[in-house]
N, C-alpha and C positions, 0 to 999 in steps of 0.2 A: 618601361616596367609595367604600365599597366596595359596594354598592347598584347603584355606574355602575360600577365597575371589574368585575363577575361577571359581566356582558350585553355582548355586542360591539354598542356603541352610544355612551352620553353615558362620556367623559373624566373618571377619577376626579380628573383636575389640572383640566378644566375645570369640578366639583364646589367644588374648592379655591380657583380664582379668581373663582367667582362669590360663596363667604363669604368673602374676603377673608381666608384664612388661606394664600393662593400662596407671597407672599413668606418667611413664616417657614418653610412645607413648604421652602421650596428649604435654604434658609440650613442649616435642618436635616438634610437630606441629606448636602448637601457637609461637613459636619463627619462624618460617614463615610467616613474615609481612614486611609491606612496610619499617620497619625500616632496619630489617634483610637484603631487597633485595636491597637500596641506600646501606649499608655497601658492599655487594657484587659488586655492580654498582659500586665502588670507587675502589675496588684492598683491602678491610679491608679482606681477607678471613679468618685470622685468627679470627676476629670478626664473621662473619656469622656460621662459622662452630661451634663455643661454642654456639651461639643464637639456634641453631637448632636440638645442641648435635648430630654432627657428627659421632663422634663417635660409638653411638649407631644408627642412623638412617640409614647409609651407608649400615652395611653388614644387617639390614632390611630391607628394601629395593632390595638387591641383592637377597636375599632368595627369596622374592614374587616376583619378577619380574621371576626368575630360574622356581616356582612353573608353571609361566603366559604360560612361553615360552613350559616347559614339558607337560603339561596337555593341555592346546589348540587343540589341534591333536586329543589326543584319545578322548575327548568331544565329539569335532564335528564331530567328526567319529560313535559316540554312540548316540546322536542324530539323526543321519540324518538316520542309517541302524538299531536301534535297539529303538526306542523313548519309549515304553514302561517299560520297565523295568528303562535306563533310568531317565525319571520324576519318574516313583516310588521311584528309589533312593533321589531324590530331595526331592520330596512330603515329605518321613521317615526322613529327615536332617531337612527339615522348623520343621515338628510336636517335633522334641527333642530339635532343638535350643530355639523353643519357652518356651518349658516347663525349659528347662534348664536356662536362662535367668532368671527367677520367683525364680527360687531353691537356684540358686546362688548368691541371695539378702539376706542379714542377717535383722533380726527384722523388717520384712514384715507388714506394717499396713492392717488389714481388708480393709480401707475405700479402697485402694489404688488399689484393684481388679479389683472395678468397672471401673477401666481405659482400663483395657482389653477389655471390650461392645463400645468406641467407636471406638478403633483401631480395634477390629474386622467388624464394620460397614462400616470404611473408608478402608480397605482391601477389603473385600468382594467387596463395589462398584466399588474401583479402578480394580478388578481382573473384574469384566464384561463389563469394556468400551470395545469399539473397536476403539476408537478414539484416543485412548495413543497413541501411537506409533508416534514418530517424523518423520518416513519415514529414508532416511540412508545419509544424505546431511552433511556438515561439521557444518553447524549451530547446527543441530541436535547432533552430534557426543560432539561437544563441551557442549553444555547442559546437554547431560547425563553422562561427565565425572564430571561436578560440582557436579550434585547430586549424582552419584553411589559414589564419593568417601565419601559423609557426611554418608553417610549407612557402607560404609567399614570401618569406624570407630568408627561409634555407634557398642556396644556392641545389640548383637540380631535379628541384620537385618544386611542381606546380600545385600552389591554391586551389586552381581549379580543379584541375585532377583529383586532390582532396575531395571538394564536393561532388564530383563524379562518381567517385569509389562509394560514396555516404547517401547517392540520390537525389544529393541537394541542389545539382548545379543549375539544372531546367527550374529548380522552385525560386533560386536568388535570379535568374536572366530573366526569368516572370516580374519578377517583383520591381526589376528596373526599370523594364518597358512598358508597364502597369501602373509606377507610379505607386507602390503599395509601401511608401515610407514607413507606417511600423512596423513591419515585416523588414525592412534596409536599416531603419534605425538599432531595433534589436541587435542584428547581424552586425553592427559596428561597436554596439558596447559589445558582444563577442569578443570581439577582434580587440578594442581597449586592455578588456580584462586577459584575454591571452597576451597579448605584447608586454602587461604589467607581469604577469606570474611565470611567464615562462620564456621572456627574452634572455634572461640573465643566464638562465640552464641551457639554452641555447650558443648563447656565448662562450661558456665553460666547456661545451662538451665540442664546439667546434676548435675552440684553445688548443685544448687536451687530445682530442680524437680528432683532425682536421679528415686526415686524408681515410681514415675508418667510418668517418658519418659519413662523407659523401659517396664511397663506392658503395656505400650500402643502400645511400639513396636511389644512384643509380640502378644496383640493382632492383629495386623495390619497385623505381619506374619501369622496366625491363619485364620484370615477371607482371605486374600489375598490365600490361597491354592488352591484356586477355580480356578486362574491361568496355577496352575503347574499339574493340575488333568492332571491323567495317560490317560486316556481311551478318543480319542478326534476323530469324524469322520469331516472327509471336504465337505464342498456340495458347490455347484454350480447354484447359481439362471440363468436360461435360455430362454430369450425371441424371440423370434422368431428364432430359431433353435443357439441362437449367447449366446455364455459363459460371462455373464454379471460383477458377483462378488462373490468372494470366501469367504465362512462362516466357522469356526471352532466351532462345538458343543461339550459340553460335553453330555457324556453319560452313561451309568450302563456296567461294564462290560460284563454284558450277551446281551447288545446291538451290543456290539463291534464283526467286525467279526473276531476277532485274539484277543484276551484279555490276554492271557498268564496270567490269573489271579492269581495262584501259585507261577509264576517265580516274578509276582510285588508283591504282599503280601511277599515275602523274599526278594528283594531287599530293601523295604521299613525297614523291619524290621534290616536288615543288618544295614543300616542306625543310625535306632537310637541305636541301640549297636556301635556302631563308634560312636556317638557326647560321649554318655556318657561313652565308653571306656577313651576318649579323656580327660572328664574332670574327670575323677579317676586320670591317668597320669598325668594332672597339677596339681592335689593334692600331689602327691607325688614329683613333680620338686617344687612346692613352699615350702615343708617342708622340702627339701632337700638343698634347695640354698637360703631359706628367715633365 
């Protein structure tokens, strides 16, 4: 889970629903509530740690944080010196989490398709602001651990991708290989106070609308790739000989003057042979240990 949850790509919830440890990740969340955290505020720990199933959330927990801590480096290292190949990787993990997300729903309504058309509408827009981005201030940092973590938990959409769409994901892979703990600290009470306010609506609306939240995520993923597009030049508006404000375009890779378009068409691909590598193996851990 946190392997998929560090790359804006495969869903550390749809990690979770593919071993078939979804159901208790939820249960254990929601038992992180203001009830759970007065028991902890009084010295009840043996209380909080069953409300939250310790147990199980502890050495979770230590995995993805181990994944946070491993993988930060060589990211940001492959970002910054190789960006193409890269998002193409990225790009090939959105295209199979989405499709796999749809696959992985049993007794699939027609009608419920059409949910796909607005999450791809509200992706696609959201992928062309340029006004998302919070900038990298603590207010900021804190907002987008609320919401990256309600994405790190929906099965189909990525946390990270969250902070991709918002600007924020180069400012959190900074802050990890930097060492910039108030900046990570922040971003976790974030992430506390969103699990506290909005695991439960979460829960409810996945109850109630299971198979309508997720084609919508996938859509959302789907239209949102306009984002993570491989092939991006920068320009520079310039008025009176003075470098005014910096533009990121997309563009065809025959525009590009470095396209590596072989090396991304196989990184992409590599890609989705890894989501669905992945969910053959949780096919056979759930038939193995359900």
């Amino acid at each position: 889970m946190g392997a998929a949850d560090v790359v804006p790509g495969v869903s550390g919830g749809t990690i979770a629903l593919l071993t078939g440890i979804y159901p208790r990740l939820i249960n254990a969340i929601t038992g992180l509530n203001i009830a759970s955290l007065k028991a902890l505020a009084k010295g009840q720990f043996g209380e909080f740690w069953r409300a939250i199933d310790g147990r199980f959330i502890l050495p979770l927990l230590i995995g993805i944080a181990s994944a946070f801590l491993v993988l930060a480096h060589p990211i940001k290292y492959a970002i910054a010196h190789h960006p193409i190949p890269t998002w193409s990787f990225f790009f090939g993990l959105i295209i199979a989490s989405a499709i796999l997300i749809i696959k992985q729903m049993e007794n699939k309504k027609m009608i419920n398709y059409f949910w796909i058309i607005p999450g791809a509408f509200v992706g696609f827009w959201i992928g062309l602001q340029t006004s998302i981005p919070f900038g990298s201030g603590h207010t900021a940092v804190l907002i987008a651990g609320m919401l990256a973590i309600c994405a790190m938990i929906l099965p189909g959409i990525s946390g990270s991708f969250i902070l991709v769409l918002l600007g924020m994901y180069e400012v959190l892979i900074s802050a990890v290989t930097n060492k910039e703990y108030t900046t990570l600290l922040i971003f976790i009470a974030g992430a506390v106070i969103g699990l506290i306010f909005f695991s439960r609506i979460i829960k409810a609306v996945l109850t109630k609308f299971y198979q309508q939240t997720l084609f919508f995520l996938s859509g959302l993923m789907l239209g949102s790739l306009i984002k993570v597009w491989p092939w991006k030049i920068t320009s520079m508006s310039i008025e009176q000989g003075i470098n005014h404000s910096q533009t990121i375009n997309n563009v065809l890779p025959m525009n590009h003057p470095n396209p590596m378009t072989l090396i991304a068409i196989a990184m992409a691909v590599f890609a989705i042979i890894l989501v669905f590598t992945i969910e053959y193996m949780g096919k056979i851990f759930q038939s193995k240990y359900s």
